[in-house]
TORKOL-4160 file (C-alpha; in steps of 0.2 Angstrom, whole numbers, padded with zeros to 4 digits, m for minus):
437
<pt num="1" X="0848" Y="0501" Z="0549"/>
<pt num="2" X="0864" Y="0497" Z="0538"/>
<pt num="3" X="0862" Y="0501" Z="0520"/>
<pt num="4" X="0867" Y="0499" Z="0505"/>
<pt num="5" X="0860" Y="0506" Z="0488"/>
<pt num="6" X="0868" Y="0497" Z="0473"/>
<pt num="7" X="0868" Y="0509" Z="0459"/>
<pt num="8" X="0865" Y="0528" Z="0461"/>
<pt num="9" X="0854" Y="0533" Z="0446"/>
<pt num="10" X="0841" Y="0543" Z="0449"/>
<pt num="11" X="0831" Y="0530" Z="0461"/>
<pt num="12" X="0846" Y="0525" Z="0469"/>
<pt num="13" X="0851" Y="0543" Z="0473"/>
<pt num="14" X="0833" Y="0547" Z="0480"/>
<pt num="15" X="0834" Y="0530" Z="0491"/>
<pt num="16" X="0849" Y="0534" Z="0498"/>
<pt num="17" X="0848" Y="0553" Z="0501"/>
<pt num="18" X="0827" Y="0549" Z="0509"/>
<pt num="19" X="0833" Y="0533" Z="0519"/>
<pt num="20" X="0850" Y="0544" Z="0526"/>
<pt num="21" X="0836" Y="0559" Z="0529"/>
<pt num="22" X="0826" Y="0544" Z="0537"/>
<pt num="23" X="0841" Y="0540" Z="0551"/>
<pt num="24" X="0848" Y="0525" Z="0542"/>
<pt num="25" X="0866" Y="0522" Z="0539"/>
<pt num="26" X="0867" Y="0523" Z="0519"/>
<pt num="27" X="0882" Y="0518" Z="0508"/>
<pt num="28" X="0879" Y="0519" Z="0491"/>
<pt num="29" X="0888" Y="0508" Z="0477"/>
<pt num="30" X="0890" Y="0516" Z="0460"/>
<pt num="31" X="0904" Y="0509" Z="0445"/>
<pt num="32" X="0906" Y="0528" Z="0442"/>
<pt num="33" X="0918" Y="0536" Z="0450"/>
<pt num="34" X="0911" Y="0552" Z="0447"/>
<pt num="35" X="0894" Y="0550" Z="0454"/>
<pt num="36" X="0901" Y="0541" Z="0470"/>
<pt num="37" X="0916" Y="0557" Z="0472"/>
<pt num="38" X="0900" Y="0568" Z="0469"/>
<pt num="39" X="0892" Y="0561" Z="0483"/>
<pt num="40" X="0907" Y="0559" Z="0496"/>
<pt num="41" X="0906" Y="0579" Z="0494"/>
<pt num="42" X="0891" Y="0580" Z="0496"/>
<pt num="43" X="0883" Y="0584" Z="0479"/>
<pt num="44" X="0871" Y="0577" Z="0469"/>
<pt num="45" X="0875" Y="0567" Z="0453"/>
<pt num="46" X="0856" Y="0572" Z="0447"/>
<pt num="47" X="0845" Y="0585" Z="0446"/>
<pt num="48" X="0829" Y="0584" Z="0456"/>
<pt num="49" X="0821" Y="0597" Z="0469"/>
<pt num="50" X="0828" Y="0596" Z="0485"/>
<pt num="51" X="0839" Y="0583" Z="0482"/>
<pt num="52" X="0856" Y="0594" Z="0484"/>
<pt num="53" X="0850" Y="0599" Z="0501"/>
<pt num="54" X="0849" Y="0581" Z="0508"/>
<pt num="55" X="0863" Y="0577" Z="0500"/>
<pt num="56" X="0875" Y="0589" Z="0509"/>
<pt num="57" X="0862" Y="0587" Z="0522"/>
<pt num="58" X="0868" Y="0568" Z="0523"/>
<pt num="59" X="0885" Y="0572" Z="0520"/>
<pt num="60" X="0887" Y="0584" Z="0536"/>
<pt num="61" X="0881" Y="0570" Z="0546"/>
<pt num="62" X="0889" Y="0555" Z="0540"/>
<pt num="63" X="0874" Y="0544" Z="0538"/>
<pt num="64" X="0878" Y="0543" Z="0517"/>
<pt num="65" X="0894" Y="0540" Z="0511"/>
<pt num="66" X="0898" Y="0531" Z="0492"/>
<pt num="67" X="0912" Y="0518" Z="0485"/>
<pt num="68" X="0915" Y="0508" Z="0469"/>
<pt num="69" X="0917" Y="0494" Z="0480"/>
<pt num="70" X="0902" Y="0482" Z="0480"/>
<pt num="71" X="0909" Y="0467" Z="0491"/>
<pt num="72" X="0914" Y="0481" Z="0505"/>
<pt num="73" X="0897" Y="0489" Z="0504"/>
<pt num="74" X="0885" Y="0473" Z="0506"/>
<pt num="75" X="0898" Y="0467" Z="0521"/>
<pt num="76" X="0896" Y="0482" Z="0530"/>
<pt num="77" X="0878" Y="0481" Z="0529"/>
<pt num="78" X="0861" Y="0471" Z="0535"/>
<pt num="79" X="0851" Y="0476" Z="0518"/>
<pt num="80" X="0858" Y="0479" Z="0501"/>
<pt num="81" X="0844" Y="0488" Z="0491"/>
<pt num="82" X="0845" Y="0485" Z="0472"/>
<pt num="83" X="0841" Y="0499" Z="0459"/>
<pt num="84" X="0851" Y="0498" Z="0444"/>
<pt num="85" X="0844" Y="0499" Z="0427"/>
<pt num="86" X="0832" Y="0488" Z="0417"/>
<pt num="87" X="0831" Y="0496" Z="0400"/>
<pt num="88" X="0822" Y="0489" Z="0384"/>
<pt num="89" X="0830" Y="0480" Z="0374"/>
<pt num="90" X="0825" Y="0482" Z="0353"/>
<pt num="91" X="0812" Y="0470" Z="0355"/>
<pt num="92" X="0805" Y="0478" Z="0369"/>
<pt num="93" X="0812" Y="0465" Z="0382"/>
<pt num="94" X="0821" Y="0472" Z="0398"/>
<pt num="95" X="0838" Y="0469" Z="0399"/>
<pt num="96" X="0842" Y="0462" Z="0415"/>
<pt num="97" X="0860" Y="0463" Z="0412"/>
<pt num="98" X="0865" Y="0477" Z="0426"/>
<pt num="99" X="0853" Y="0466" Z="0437"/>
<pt num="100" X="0865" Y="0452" Z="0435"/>
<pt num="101" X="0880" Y="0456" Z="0439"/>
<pt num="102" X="0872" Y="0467" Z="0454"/>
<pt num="103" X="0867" Y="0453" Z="0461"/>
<pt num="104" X="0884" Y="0443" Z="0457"/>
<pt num="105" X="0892" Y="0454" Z="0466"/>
<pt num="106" X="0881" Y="0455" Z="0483"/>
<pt num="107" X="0882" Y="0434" Z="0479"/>
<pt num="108" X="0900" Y="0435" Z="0479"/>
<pt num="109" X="0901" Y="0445" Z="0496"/>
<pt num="110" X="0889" Y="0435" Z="0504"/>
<pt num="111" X="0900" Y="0419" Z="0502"/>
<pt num="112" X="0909" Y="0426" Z="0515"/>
<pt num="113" X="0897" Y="0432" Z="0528"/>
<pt num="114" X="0890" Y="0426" Z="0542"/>
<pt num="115" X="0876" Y="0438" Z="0545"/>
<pt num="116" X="0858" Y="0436" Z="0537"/>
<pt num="117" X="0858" Y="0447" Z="0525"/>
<pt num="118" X="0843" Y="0454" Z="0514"/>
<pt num="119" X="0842" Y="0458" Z="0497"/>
<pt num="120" X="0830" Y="0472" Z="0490"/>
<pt num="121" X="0827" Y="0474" Z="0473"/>
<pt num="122" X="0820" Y="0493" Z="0470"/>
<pt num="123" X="0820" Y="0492" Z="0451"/>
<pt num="124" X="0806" Y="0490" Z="0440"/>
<pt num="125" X="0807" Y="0471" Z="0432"/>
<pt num="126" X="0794" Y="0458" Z="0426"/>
<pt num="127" X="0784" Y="0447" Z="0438"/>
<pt num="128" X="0794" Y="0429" Z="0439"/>
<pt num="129" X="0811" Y="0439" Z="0437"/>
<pt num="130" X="0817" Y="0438" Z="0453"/>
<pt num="131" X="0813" Y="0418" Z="0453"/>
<pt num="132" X="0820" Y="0417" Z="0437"/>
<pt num="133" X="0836" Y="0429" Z="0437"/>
<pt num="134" X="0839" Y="0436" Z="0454"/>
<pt num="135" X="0838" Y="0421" Z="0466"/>
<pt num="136" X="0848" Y="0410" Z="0454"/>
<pt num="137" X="0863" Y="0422" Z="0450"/>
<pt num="138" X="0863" Y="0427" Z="0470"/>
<pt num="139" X="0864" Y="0406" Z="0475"/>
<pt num="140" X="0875" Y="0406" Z="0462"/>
<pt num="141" X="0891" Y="0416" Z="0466"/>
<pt num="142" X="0887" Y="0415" Z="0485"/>
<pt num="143" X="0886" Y="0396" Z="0485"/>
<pt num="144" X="0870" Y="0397" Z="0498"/>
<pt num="145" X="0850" Y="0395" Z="0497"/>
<pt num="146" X="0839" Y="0410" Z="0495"/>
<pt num="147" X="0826" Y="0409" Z="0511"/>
<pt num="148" X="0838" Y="0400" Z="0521"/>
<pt num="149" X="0855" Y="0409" Z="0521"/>
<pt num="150" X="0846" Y="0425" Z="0515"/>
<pt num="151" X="0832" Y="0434" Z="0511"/>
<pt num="152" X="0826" Y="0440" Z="0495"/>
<pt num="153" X="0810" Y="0455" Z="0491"/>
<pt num="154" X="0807" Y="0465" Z="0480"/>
<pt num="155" X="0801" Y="0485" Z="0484"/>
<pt num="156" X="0796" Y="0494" Z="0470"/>
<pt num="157" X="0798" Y="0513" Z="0469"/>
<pt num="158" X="0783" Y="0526" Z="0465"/>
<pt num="159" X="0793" Y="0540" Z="0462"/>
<pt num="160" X="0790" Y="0554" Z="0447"/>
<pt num="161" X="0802" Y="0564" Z="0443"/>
<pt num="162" X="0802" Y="0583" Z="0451"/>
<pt num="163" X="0793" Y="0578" Z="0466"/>
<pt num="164" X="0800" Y="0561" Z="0469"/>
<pt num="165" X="0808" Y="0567" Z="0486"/>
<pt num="166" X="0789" Y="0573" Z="0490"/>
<pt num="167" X="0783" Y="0555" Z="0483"/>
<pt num="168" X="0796" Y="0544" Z="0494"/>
<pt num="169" X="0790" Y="0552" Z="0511"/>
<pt num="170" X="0772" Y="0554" Z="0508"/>
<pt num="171" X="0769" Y="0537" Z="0497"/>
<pt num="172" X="0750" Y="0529" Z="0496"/>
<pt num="173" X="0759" Y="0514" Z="0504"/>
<pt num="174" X="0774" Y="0504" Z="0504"/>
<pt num="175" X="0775" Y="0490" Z="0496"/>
<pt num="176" X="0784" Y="0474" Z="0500"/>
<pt num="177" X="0785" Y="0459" Z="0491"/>
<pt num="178" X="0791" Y="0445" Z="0498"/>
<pt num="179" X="0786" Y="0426" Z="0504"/>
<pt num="180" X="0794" Y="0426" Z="0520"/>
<pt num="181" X="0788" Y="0435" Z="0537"/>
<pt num="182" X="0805" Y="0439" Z="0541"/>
<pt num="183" X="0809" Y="0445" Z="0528"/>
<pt num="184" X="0794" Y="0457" Z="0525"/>
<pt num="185" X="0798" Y="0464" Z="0541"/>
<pt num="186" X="0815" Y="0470" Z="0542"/>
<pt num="187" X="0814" Y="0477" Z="0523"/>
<pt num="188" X="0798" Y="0489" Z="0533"/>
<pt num="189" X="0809" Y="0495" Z="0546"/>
<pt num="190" X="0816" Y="0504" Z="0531"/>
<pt num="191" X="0802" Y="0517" Z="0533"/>
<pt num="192" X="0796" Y="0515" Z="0550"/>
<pt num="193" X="0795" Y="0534" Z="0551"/>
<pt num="194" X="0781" Y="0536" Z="0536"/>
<pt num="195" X="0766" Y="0537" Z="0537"/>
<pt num="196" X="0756" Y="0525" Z="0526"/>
<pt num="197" X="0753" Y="0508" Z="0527"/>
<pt num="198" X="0762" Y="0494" Z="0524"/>
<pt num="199" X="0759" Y="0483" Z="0511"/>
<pt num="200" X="0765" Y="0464" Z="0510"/>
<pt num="201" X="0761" Y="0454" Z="0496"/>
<pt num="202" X="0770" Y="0439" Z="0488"/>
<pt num="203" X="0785" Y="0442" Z="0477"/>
<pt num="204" X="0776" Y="0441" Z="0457"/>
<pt num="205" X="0761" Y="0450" Z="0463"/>
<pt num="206" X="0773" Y="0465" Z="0470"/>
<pt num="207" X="0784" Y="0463" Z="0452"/>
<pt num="208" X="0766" Y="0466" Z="0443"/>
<pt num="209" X="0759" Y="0481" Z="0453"/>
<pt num="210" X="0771" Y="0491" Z="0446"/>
<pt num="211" X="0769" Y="0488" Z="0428"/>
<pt num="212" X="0751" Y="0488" Z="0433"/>
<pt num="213" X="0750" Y="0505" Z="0439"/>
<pt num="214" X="0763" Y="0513" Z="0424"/>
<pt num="215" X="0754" Y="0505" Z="0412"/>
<pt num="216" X="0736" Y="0512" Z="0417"/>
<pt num="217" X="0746" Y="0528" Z="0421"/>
<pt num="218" X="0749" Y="0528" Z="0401"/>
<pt num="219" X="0734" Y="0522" Z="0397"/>
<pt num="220" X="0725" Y="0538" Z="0409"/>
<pt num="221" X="0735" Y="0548" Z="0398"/>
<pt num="222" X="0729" Y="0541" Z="0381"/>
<pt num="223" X="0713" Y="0539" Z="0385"/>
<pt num="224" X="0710" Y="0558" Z="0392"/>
<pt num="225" X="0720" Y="0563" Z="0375"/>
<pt num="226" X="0706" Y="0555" Z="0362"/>
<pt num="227" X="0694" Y="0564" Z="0375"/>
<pt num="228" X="0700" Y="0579" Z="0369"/>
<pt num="229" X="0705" Y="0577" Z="0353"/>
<pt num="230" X="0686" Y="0572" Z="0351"/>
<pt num="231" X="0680" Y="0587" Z="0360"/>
<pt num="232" X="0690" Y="0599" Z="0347"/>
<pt num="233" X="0684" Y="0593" Z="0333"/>
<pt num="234" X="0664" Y="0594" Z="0341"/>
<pt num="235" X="0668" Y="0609" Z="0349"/>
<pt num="236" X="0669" Y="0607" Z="0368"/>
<pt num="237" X="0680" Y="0611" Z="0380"/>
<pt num="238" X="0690" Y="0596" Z="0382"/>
<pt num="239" X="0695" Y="0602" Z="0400"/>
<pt num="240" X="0679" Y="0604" Z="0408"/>
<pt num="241" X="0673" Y="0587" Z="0402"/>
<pt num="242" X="0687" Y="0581" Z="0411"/>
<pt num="243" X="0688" Y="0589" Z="0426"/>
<pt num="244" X="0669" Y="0584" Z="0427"/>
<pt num="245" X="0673" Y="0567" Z="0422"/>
<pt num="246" X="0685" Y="0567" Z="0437"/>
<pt num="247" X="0673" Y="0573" Z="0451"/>
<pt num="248" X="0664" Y="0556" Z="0451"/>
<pt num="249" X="0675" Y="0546" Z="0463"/>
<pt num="250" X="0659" Y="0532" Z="0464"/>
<pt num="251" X="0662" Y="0525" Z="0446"/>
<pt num="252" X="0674" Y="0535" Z="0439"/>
<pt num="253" X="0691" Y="0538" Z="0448"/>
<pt num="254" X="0688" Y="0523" Z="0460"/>
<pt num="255" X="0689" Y="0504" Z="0463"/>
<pt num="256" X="0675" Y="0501" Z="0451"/>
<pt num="257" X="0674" Y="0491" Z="0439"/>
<pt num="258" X="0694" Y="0485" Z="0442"/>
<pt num="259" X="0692" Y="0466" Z="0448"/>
<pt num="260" X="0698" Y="0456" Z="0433"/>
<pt num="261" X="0682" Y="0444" Z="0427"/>
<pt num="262" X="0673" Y="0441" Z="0413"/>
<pt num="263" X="0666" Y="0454" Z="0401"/>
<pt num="264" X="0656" Y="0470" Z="0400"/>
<pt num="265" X="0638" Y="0471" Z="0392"/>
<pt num="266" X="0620" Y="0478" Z="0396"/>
<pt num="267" X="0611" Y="0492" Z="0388"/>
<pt num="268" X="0623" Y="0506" Z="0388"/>
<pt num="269" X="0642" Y="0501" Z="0388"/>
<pt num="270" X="0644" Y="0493" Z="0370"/>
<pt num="271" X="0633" Y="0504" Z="0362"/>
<pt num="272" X="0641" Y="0521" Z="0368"/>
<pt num="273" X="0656" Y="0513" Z="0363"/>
<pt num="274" X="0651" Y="0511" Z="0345"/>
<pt num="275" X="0643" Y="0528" Z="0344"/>
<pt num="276" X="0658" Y="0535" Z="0350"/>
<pt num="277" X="0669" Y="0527" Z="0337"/>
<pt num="278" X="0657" Y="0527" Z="0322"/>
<pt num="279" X="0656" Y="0549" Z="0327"/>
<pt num="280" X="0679" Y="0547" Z="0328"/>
<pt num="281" X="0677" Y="0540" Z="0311"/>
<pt num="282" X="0665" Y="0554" Z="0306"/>
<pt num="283" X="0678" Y="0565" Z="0312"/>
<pt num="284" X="0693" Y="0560" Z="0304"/>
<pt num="285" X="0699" Y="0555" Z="0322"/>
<pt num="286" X="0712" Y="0543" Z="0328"/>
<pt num="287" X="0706" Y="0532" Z="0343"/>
<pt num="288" X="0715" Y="0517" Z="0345"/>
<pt num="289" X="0713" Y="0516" Z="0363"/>
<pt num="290" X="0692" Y="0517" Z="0363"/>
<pt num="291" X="0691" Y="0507" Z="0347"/>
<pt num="292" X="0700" Y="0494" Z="0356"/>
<pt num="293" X="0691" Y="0490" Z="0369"/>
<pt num="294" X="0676" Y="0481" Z="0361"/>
<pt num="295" X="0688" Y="0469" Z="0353"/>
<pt num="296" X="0696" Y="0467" Z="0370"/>
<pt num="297" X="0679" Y="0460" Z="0376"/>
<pt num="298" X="0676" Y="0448" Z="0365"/>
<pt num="299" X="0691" Y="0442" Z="0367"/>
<pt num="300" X="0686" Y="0440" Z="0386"/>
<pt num="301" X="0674" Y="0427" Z="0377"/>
<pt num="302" X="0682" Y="0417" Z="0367"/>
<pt num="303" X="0694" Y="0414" Z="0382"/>
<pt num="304" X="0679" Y="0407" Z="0393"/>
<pt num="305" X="0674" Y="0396" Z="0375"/>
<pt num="306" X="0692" Y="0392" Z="0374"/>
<pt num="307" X="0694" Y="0384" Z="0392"/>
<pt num="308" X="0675" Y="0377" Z="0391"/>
<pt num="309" X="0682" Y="0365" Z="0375"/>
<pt num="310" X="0698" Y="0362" Z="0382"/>
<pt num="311" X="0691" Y="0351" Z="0396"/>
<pt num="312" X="0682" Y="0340" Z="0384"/>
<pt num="313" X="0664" Y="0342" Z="0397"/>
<pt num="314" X="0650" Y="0342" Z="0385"/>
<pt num="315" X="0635" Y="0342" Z="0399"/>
<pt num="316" X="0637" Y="0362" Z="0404"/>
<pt num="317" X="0627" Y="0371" Z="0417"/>
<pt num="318" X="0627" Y="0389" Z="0415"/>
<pt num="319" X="0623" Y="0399" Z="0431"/>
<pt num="320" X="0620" Y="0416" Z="0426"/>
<pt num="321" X="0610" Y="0423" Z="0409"/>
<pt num="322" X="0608" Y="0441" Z="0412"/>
<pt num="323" X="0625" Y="0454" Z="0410"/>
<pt num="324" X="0625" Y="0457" Z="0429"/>
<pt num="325" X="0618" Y="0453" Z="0445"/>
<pt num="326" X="0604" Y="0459" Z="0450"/>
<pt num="327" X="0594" Y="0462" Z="0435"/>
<pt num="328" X="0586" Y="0451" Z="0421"/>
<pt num="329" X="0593" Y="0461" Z="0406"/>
<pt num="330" X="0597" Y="0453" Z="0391"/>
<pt num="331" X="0604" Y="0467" Z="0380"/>
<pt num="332" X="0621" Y="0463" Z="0374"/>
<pt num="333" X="0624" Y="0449" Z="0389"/>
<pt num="334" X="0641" Y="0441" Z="0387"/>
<pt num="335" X="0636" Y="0424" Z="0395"/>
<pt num="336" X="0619" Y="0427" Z="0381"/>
<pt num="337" X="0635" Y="0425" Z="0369"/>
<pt num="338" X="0643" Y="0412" Z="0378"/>
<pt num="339" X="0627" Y="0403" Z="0378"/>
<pt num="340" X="0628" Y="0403" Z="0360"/>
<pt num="341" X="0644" Y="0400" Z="0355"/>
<pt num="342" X="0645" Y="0386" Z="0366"/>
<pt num="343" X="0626" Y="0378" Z="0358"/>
<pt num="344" X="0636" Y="0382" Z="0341"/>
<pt num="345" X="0651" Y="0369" Z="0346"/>
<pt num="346" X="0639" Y="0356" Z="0351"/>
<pt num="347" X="0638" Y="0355" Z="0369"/>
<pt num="348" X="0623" Y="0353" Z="0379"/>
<pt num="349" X="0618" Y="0366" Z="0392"/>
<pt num="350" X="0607" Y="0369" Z="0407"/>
<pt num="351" X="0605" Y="0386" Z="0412"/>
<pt num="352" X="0598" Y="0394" Z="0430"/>
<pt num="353" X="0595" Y="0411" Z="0432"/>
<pt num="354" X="0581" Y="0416" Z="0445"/>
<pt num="355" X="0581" Y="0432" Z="0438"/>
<pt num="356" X="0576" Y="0429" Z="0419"/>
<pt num="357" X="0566" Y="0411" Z="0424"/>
<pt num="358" X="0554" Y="0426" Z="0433"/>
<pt num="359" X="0555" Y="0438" Z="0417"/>
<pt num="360" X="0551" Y="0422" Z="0406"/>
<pt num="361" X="0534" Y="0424" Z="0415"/>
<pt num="362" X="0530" Y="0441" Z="0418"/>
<pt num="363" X="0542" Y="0457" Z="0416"/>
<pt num="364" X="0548" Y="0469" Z="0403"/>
<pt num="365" X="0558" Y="0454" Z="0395"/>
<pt num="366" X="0547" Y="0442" Z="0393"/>
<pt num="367" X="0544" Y="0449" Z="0375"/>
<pt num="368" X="0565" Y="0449" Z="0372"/>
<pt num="369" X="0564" Y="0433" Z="0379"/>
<pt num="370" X="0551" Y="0425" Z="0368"/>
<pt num="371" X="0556" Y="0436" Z="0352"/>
<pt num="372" X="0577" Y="0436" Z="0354"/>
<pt num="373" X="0582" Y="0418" Z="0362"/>
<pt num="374" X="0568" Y="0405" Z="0362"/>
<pt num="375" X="0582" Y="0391" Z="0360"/>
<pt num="376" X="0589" Y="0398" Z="0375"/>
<pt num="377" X="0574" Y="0401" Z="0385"/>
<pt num="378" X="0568" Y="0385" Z="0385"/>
<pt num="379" X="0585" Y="0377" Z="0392"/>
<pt num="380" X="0581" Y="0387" Z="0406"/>
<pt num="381" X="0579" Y="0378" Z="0423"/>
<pt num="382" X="0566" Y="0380" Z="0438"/>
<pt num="383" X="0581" Y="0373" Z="0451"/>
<pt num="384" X="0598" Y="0376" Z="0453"/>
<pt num="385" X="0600" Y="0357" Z="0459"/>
<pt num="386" X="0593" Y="0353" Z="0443"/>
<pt num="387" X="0609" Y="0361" Z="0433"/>
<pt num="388" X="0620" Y="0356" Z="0444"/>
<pt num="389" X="0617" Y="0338" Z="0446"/>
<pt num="390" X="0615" Y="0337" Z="0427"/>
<pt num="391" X="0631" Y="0346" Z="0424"/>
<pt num="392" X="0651" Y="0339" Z="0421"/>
<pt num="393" X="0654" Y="0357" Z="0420"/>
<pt num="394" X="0649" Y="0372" Z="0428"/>
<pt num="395" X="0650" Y="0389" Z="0424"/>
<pt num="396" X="0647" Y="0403" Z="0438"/>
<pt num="397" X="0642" Y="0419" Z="0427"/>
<pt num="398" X="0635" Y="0430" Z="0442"/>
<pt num="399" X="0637" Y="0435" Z="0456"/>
<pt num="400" X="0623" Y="0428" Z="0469"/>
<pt num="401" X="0621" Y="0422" Z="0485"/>
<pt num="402" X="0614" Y="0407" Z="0483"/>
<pt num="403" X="0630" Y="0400" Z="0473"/>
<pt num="404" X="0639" Y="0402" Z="0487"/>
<pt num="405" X="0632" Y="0385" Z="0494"/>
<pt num="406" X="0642" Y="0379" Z="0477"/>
<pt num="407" X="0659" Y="0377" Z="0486"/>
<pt num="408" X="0654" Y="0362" Z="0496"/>
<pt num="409" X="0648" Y="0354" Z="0479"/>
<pt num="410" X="0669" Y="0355" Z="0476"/>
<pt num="411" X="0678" Y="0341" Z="0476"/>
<pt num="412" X="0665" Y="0329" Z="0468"/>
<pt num="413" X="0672" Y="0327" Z="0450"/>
<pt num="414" X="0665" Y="0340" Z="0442"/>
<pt num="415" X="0672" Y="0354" Z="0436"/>
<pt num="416" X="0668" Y="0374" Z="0439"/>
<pt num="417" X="0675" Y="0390" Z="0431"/>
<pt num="418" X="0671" Y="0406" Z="0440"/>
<pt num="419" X="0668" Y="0421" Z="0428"/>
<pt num="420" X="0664" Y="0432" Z="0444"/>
<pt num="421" X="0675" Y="0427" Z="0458"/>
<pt num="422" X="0661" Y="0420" Z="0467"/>
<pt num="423" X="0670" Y="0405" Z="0474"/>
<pt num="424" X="0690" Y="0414" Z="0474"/>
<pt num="425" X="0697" Y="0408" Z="0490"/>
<pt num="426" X="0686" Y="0393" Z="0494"/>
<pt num="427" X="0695" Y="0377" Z="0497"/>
<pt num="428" X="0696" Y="0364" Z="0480"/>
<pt num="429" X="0704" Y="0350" Z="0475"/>
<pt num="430" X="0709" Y="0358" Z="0458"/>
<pt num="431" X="0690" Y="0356" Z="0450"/>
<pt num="432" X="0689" Y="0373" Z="0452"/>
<pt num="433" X="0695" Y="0387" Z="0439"/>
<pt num="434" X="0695" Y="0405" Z="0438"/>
<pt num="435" X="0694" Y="0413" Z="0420"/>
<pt num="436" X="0709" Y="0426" Z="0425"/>
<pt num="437" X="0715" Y="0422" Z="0442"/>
């Protein structure tokens, strides 16, 4: 393909010297006159490893060449890849200034093509920025319609720094977001020659995977630092936790626990969490991360409570007492909260859980039951048509088979929120609420 790489920092470089490496035709776009006479000679205007071998590499067989020029750059090309700057602003915003004018420039180019012409975004921005900034100043100063006249993604980078050349050839995946099959499919011929999949995803969940993953990168980081700040001060060696820690790929380093829903309880998770940060106050030890997280919780909480008043339903059905499927445990049950919260703001509830109904009569939580949460054990229901048909509102707190049947019961004027996901994906009519998606 036809390239072009608009702003040669340290992703554009690596872009344009991989993609050149890759076969494409490359002409990077740079307002320094330096970096772009750096390259035309074949050198690099940064320092990474490997990178001034591909750059001569590219150089000796014409497939990368570099210009000021932005308007002859995007003309002579099929796909103009964007990856200028997005620094923080004092606040913190981004300053999507550099993005701009990047993408007033490729606008003002296209005004006078012909040609369907697709522009990549490769820098890292907030999800709604290319609705909201990119797509606007491109129809803008080309005078035509994003989707019709030309197409719009964005492809955000993985690369770290030293081993990013390493990083753009043997990535995880690729990702592409874009709402358009066209589109998606010529921005993937870009790395045909790799070997990972291909991932295609719409354009705000793309933007959001990348702050996603840096910011769980950081908060890896933080977290395995109050590990060991802890472990100093007992006297373990902080490393071999860790490197024990990491050998659990079930639960630990693994899709567990990572599908947004509502909140944690049970037996052991909020009360290793207080012993942990009543034994870091013992210490003397900072742990703002750990001690965070219970408060995050609740807050999970207080968003379900927040949602359940704003519909103005005061006939509730809870589906779901225990803390997970599965189990009829009580201990520390966010949807035992819920319950009563919700008691406390005056609604009236009806609550199924097959589970509990059968520790009610016999089990090692009949006691709990009967001792903890009478008022709540008698709101318990035999049927699960019983809370339903009595309901205005109902709230899926587990996830079981039997609620699947729920998503014919759409559509019929009541209203449901799904804590669990149970019903994500089934047809509604807009009665139907998930509590983060």
């Amino acid at each position: 393909m036809k390239v072009s790489v608009i702003g040669l920092g340290y992703v554009g470089c690596v872009s344009a010297a991989c993609l050149a490496e890759a076969g494409h035709d490359v002409i990077g776009v740079d307002v320094s006159e330096l970096k772009v006479n750096m390259i035309g000679g074949g050198h690099s205007p940064i320092i990474e490893p490997g990178i001034s071998e591909l750059m001569l590499k590219a150089k000796e067989s014409k497939r990368l060449s570099a210009t000021t020029d932005t308007a002859a750059a995007v003309i002579a090309s099929d796909l103009s890849l964007i990856c200028v700057g997005t620094p923080s602003q004092p606040n913190g915003s981004l300053d999507l200034a550099y993005i701009r004018r990047a993408c007033q420039q490729i606008g003002e180019a296209l005004a006078s093509m012909d040609s369907y012409h697709v522009v990549v975004i490769r820098s890292t921005m907030l999800p709604g920025s290319i609705q909201g900034t990119v797509i606007p100043a491109l129809e803008s100063a080309s005078g035509k319609r994003a989707g019709k006249d030309f197409g719009v993604s964005i492809n955000p980078e993985f690369l770290r720094e030293g081993s990013s050349i390493y990083d753009f050839n043997h990535p995880p995946f690729t990702l592409i977001g874009a709402d358009d099959d066209r589109v998606a499919k010529q921005v993937s011929q870009l790395y045909a020659q790799l070997d990972a999949p291909v991932i295609t995803i719409g354009i705000k969940e793309a933007e959001m995977v990348k702050y996603t993953s840096n910011c769980f990168h950081a908060l890896k980081v933080s977290f395995a630092n109050e590990i060991g700040n802890l472990c100093k001060k007992l006297g373990a060696d902080s490393h071999k936790v860790m490197d024990v820690f990491c050998q659990d790929t079930k639960l630990n380093i693994s899709p567990a626990y990572f599908k947004p829903g509502f909140a944690f309880g049970g037996s052991c998770l909020p009360k290793d969490l207080r012993a942990i940060n009543y034994k870091a106050k013992e210490l003397d030890v900072e742990v703002p991360v750990l001690s965070s997280i219970l408060p995050s919780n609740r807050q999970q909480v207080e968003r379900t409570v927040d949602m359940v008043l704003s519909t103005g339903r005061k006939n509730v059905g809870i589906l779901g007492l225990s803390f997970k499927s599965g189990t009829d445990d009580l201990r520390e049950s966010p949807m035992v909260t819920l319950v009563e919260t919700l008691l406390g703001k005056g609604l009236k509830l009806t609550i199924y859980d097959r589970d509990v109904q059968m520790a009610r009569l016999v089990g090692a939580n009949k006691e709990y039951i009967e001792r903890e949460i009478p008022h709540i054990s008698s709101l318990l229901k035999r049927e699960l048509d019983e809370v339903i048909d009595s309901s205005e509102l109902v709230i899926i707190g587990k996830k079981e088979d039997e609620f699947r049947q729920l998503g014919a019961k759409l559509n019929n004027g009541r209203l449901f929120i799904d804590l669990v996901g149970m019903l994500k994906g089934v047809e509604h009519g807009g009665g139907y609420e998930g509590i983060c998606w």
